[in-house]
N, C-alpha and C positions, 0 to 999 in steps of 0.2 A: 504494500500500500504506500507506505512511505518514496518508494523509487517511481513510481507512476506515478503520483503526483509530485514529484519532486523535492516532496519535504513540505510542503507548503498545506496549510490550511487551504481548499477550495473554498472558500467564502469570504475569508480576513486577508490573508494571504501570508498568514505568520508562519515563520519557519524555526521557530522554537521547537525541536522536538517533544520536547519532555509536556510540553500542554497542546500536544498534537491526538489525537485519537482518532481509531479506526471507526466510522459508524456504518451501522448496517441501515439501506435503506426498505427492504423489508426484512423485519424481523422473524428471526426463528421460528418464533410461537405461530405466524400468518402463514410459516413457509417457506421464510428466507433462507437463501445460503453462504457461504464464505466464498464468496467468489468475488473478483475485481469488482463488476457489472454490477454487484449489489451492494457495494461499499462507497464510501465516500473519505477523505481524508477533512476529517474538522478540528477547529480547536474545541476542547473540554466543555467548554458552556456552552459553545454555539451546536455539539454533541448532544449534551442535555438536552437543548433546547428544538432541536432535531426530532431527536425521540418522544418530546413530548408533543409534536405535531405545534408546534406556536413558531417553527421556520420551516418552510417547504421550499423546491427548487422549480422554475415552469422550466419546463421539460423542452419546449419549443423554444425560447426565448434565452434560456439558460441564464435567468435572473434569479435573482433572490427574492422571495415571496415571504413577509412578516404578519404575522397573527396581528389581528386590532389593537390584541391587550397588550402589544409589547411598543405598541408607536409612540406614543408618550415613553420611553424609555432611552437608553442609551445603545440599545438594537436597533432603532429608527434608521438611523444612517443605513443601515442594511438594506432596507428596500431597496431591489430594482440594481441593486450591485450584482456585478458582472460573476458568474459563477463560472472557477477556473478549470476547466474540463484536463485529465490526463492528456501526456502528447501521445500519445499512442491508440489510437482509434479502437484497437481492439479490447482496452481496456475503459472503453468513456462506462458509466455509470447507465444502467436499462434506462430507458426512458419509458416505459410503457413502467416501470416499478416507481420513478420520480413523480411520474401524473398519477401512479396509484396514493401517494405518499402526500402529493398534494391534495386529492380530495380529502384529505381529513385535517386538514389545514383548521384550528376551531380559533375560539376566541373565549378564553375567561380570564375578565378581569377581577372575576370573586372565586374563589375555591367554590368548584361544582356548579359555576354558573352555568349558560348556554353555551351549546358546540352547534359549530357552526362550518361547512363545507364550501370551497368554491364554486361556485356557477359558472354560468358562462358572461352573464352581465351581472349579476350581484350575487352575494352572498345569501344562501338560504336555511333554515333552521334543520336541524337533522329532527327528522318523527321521532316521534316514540318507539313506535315498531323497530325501525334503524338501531335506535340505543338498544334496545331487548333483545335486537339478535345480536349486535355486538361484545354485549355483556354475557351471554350465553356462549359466544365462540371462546372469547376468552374465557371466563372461565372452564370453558371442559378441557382447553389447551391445558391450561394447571392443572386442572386434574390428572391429565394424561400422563403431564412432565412428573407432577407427585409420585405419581403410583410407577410410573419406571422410577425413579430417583429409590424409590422404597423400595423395592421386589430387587434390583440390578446387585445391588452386594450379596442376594441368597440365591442366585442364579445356580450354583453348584449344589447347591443343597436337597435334598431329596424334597417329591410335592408337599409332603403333612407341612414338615417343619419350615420350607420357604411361606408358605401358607399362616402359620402359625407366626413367625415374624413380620409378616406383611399386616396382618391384624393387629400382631402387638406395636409396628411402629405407628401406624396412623395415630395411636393415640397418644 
């Protein structure tokens, strides 16, 4: 990651290693993989702040796209900043995963406020429905991750007793 992008944060342009981090633009839990094309080179906050859908990249434009709640902020300047693509074509970041990454682009300026999706001309509120299935994909993902994370160390064990420690860890 670090030689593809040449050291450089894509979005700041800082070449600090040490407050450099790898971010995945779709995550494990949706699907993601460890591959170039799904990775990004960020600095630490702007990581953060990646992950938590409040900085998205347009895909076409290859700008910086900022959450509402963060334009009054010291990320403002971010808008509309040039996003540094790899020199190497075979390694640019999906685009079809960036415009996945941007529809969930939201906006809360209150913990648990509204989420909020890009349009095509404005911004529109995500339903209900949307949130409930969301909340139900994610959570069965932990579940799944739990229950391997539990059972993977009795793996050699015979069925009673992998069985019998898979019950006793959950609790």
């Amino acid at each position: 990651m670090l030689a593809a992008y040449e050291g450089k944060c894509a979005i700041s342009g800082c070449d600090v290693q040490e407050v450099g981090d790898a971010a995945h633009i779709q995550p494990f839990y949706e699907g993601g993989t460890d591959t170039l094309r799904n990775g990004l080179l960020l600095r630490a906050d702007l990581h953060i702040r990646f992950d938590r859908n409040l900085i998205a990249i347009d895909h076409e434009r290859m700008t910086v796209i900022i959450s509402p709640s963060l334009r009054e902020s010291q990320y403002e300047d971010l808008e509309g900043r040039h996003f540094e693509l790899p020199s190497s074509p075979a390694v640019h970041p999906s685009s079809v995963r960036l415009h996945a990454h941007r529809l969930k682009l939201r906006s809360q300026k209150v913990l648990g406020g509204p989420s909020y999706r890009m349009g095509n001309s404005e911004d529109s509120p995500i339903t209900g429905a949307e949130i409930t299935r969301s909340r139900a994909a994610t959570s069965s993902a932990r579940n799944r991750q739990r229950k391997q994370s539990t059972i993977a160390p009795f793996q050699g064990c015979a069925p009673y007793f992998r069985c019998a420690w898979a019950k006793f860890a959950r609790y």
